[in-house]
C-alpha positions as CSV (number, residue, x, y, z in Angstrom):
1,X,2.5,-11.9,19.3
2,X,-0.5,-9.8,18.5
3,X,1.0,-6.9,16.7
4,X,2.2,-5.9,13.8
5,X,5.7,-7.5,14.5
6,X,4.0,-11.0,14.3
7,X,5.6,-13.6,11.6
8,X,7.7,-10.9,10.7
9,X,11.1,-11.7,9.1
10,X,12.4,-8.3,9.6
11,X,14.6,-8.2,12.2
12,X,12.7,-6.5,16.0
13,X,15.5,-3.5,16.2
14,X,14.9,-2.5,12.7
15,X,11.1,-2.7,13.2
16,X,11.5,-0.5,16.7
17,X,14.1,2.1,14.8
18,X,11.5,2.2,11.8
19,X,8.7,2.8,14.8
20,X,10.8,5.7,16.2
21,X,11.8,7.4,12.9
22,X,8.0,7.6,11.8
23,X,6.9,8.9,15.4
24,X,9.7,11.6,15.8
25,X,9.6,13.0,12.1
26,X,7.4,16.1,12.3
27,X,7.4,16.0,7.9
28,X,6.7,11.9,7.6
29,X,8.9,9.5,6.6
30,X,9.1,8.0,3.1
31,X,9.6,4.1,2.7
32,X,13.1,5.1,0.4
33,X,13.9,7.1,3.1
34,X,13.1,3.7,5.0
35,X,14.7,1.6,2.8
36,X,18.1,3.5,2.9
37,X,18.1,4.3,6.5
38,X,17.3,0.4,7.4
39,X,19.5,-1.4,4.8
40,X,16.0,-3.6,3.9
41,X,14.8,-3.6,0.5
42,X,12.4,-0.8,-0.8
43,X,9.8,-3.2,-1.2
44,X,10.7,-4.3,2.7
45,X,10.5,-0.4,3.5
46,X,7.0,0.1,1.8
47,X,5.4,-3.3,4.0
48,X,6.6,-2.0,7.5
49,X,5.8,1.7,7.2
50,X,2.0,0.6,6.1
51,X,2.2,-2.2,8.5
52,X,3.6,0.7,11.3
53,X,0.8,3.4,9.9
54,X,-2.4,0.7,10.4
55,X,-1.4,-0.2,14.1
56,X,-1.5,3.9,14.9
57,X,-4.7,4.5,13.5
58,X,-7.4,5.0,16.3
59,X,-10.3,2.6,15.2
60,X,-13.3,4.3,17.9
61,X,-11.8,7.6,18.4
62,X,-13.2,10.5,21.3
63,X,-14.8,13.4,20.5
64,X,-11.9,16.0,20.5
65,X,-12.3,19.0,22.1
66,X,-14.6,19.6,25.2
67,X,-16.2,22.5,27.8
68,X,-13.4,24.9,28.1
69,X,-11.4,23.5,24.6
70,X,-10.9,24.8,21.1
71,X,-11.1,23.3,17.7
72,X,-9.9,24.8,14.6
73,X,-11.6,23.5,11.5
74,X,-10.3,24.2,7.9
75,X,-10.5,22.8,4.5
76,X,-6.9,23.4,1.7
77,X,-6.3,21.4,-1.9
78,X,-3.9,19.2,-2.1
79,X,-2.1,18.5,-5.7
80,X,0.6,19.6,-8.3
81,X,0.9,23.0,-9.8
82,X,-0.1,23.0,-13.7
83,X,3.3,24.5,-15.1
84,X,5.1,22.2,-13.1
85,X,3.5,18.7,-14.6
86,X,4.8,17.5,-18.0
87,X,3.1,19.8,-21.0
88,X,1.5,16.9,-22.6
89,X,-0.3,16.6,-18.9
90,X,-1.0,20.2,-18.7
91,X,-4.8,21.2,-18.3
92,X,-5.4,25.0,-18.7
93,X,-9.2,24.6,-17.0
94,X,-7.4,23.4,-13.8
95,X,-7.0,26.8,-12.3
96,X,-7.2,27.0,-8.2
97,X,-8.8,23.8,-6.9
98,X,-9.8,22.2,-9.8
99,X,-8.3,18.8,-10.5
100,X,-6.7,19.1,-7.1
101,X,-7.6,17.1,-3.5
102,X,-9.1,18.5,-1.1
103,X,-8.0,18.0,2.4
104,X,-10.4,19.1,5.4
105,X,-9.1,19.1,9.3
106,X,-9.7,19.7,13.3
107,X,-7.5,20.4,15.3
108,X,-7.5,20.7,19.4
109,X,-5.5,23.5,20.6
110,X,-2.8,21.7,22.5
111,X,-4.5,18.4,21.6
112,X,-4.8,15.9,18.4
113,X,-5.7,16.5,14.5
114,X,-7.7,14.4,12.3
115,X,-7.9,14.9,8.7
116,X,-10.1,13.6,5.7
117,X,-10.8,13.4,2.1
118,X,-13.4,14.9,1.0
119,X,-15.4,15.5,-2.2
120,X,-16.1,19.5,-1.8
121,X,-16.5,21.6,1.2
122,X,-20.1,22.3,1.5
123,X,-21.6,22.3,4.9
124,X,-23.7,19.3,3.6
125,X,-20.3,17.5,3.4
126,X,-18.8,19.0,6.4
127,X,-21.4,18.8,8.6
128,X,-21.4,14.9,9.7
129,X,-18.2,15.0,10.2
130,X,-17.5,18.1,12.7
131,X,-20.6,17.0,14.6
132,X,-18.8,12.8,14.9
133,X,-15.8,14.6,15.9
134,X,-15.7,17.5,17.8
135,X,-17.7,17.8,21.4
136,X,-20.7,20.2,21.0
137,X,-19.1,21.9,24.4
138,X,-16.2,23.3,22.2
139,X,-15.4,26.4,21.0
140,X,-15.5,26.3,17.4
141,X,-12.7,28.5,15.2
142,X,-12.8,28.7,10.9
143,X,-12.5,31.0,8.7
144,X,-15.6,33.1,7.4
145,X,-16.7,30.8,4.7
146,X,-20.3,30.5,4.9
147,X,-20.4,26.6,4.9
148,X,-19.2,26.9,8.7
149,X,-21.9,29.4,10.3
150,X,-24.9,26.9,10.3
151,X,-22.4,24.4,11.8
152,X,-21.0,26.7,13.9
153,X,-24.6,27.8,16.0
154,X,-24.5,24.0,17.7
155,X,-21.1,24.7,19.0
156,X,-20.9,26.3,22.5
157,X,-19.4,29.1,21.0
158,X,-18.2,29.6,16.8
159,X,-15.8,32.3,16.6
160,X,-14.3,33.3,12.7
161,X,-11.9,35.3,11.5
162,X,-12.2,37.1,8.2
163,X,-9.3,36.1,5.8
164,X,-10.5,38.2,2.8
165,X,-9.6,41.7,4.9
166,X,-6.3,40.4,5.7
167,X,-7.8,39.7,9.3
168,X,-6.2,36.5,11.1
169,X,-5.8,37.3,14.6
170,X,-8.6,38.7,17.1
171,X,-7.9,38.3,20.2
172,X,-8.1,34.2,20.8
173,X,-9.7,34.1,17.7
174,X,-7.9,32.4,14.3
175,X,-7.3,29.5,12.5
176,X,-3.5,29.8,12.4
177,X,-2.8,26.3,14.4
178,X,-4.7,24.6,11.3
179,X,-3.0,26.5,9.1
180,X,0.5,25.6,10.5
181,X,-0.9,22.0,10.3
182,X,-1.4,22.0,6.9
183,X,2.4,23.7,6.0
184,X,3.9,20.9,8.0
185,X,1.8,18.6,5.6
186,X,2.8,20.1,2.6
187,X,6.4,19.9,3.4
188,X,5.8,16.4,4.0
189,X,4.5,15.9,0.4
190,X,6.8,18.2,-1.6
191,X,9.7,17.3,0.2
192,X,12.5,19.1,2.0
193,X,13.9,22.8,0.1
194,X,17.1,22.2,-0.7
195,X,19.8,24.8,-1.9
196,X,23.0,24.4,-3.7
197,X,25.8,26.4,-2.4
198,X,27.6,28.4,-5.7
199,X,31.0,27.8,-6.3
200,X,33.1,31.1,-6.7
């Protein structure tokens, strides 16, 4: 009573296995993936795993980060290559991020990630939501787009690395635990590499 298992006709162990494969899947878990690995119907799949994704969101979240803590902040688009989408689809203007998401993220060192949606990554945008989220006693780590210096002078300390000259580590300095973020999320939306093996 009181959770998301409430007036459920799903059975409790395949809402407790569906629990545990969405938890201990580093690249998500689809509701097909769901649907096969349950024996419930697709349909079935899709309720539990929005059901299962609503109960883990954090409604009044902390701060992250704190005195002696690091946040990385970074910004990538998320969407479909142009050659790859059906020719009648195709857009030539949609070069880089144009027509594409784009995704912007903290994330503690050794701690949580939070990512949004937002419209562009101006420091007008991305402003309101580093100050909501990260603890002004932070150190601060991005890249060297301007948008972040302005944000980065009410952070105890703002440290950036300069992508552009191929720079990505000095000293404690990077954004490379964002960045790995954002691979593992990708992988999670284009879906596992998979290679044939040739017959001779």
């Amino acid at each position: 009573m009181g959770t998301v298992f409430e007036r459920s006709k799903v059975p409790l162990n395949k809402w407790l296995l569906a629990s545990y494969l969405m938890a201990s899947s580093k690249k998500g878990v689809s509701a097909h993936q769901l649907h096969r690995t349950l024996g419930v119907t697709y349909k079935t799949a899709w309720f539990m795993a929005h059901r299962l994704r609503e109960a883990m969101d954090d409604k009044s979240p902390a701060p992250m980060g704190g005195e002696g803590k690091t946040v990385e902040a970074d910004e990538t688009v998320v969407g479909g290559k142009e050659r790859n989408k059906r020719l009648s689809k195709r857009n030539p203007k949609n070069i880089s991020a144009v027509g594409k998401q784009v995704a912007f993220t903290l994330v503690e060192r050794g701690g949580r990630a939070r990512s949004f949606h937002v419209a562009n990554v101006t420091g007008k945008t991305l402003a309101p939501i580093i100050f909501k989220n990260v603890h002004r006693t932070s150190t601060l780590m991005t890249d060297d787009a301007g948008q972040y210096r302005p944000i980065g002078t009410e952070f105890a300390r703002h440290e950036t690395v300069n992508h552009g000259i191929e720079e990505y580590v000095r000293g404690d300095a990077h954004s490379n635990t964002v960045e790995g973020y954002f691979s593992i999320l990708k992988r999670g939306v284009i879906g596992p590499i998979t290679t044939s093996a040739k017959r001779t």
